[in-house]
BANU-281992 format. One record per residue (C-alpha): residue number from 1; residue in three letters; x negated, y, z negated. Coordinates in nm, 3 decimals. Layout:
REM BANU-281992
<r NUM; Ala; <X; Y; Z>>,
...
REM end
This chain:
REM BANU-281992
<r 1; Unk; <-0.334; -0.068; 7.156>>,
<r 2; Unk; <-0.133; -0.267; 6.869>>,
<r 3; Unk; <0.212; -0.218; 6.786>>,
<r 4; Unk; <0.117; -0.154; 6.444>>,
<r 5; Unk; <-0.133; 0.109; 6.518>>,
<r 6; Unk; <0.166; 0.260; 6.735>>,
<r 7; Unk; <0.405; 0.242; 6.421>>,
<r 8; Unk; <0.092; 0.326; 6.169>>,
<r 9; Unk; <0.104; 0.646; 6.418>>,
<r 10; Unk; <0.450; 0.735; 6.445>>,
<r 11; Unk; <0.494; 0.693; 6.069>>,
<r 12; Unk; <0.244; 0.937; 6.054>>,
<r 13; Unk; <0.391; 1.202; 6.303>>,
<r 14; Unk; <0.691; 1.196; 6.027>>,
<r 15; Unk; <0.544; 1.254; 5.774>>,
<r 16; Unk; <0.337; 1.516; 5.904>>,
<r 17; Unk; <0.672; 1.622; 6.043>>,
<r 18; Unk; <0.775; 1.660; 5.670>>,
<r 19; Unk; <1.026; 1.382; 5.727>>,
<r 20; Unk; <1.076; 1.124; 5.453>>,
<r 21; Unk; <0.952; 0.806; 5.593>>,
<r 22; Unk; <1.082; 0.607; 5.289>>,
<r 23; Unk; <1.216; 0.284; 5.354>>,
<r 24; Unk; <1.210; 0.368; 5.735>>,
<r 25; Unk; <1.158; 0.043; 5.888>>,
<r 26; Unk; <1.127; -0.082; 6.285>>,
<r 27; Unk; <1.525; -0.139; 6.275>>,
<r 28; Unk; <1.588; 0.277; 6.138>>,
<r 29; Unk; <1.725; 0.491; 6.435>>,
<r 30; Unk; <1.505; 0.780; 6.458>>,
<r 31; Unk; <1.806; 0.983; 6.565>>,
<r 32; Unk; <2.104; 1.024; 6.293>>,
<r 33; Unk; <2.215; 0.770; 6.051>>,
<r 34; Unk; <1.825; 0.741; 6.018>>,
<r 35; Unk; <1.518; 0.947; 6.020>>,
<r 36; Unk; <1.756; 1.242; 6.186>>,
<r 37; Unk; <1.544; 1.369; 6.422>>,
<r 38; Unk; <1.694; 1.710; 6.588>>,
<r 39; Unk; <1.623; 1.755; 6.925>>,
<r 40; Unk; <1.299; 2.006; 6.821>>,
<r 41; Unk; <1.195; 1.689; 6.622>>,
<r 42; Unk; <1.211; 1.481; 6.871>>,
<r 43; Unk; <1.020; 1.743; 7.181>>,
<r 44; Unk; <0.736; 1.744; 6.877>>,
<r 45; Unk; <0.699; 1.421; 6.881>>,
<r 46; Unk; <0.691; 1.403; 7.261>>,
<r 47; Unk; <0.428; 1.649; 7.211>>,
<r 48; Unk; <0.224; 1.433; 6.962>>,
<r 49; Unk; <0.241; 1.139; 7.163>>,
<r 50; Unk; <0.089; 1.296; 7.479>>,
<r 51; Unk; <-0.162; 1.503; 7.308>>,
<r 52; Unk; <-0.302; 1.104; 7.103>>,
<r 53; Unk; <-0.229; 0.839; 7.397>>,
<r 54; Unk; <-0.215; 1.071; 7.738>>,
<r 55; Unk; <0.189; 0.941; 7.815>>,
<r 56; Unk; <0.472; 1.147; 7.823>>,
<r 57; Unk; <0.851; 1.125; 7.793>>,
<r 58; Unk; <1.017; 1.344; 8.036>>,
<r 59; Unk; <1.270; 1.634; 7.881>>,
<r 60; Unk; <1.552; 1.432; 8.017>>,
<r 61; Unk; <1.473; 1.140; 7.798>>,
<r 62; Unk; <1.439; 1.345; 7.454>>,
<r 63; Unk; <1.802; 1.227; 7.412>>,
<r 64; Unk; <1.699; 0.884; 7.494>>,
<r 65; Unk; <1.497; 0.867; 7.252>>,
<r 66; Unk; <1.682; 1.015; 6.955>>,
<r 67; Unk; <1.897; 0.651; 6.994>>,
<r 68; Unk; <1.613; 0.487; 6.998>>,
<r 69; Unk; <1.475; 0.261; 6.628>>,
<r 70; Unk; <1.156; 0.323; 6.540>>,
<r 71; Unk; <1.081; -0.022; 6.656>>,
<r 72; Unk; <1.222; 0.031; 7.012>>,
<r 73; Unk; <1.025; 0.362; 7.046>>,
<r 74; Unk; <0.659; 0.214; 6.980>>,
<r 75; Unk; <0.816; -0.061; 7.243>>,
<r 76; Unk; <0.841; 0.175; 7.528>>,
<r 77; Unk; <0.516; 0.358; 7.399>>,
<r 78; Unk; <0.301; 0.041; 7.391>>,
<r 79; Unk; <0.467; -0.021; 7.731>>,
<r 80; Unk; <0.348; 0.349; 7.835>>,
<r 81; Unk; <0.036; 0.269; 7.722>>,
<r 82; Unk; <-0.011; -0.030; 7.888>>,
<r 83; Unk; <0.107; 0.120; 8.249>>,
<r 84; Unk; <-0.115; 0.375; 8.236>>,
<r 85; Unk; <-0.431; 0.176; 8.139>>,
<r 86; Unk; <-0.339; -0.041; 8.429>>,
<r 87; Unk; <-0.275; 0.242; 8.654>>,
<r 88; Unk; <-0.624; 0.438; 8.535>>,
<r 89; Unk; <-0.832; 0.075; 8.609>>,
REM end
């Protein structure tokens, strides 16, 4: 799975989210000063990401995430990805 297909994906989620994805590039924090993802946000797009790829983030890394960029996010999800295609094979 690409990186940009990751991103193409997340920008998506936003969006669908009914977040403003305007200008949001891989350097915007998805947490405040950013996209400003609430904690909800964030669990939904936990959710999202298990229900497309089959990974997870644990609950205790929700806040993780929210100080993650968009860029470092489909980093650790392409490195989810990854892992678990290795582990399934």
């Amino acid at each position: 799975m690409s990186t940009e297909e990751i991103r193409a994906f997340v920008l998506t989620s936003l969006t669908e989210m009914n977040y403003s994805i305007a200008g949001v590039d891989d350097d915007t924090p998805l947490g405040p000063a950013g996209v400003d993802l609430e904690s909800l946000s964030l669990a939904e797009l936990g959710i999202r990401v298990e229900e497309r790829f089959g990974v997870m983030f644990e609950e205790d890394e929700a806040e993780l995430l929210g100080t993650m960029t968009v860029g470092e996010f489909g980093a650790a999800l392409a490195a989810r990805i990854e892992s678990a295609s290795a582990a399934n094979q």
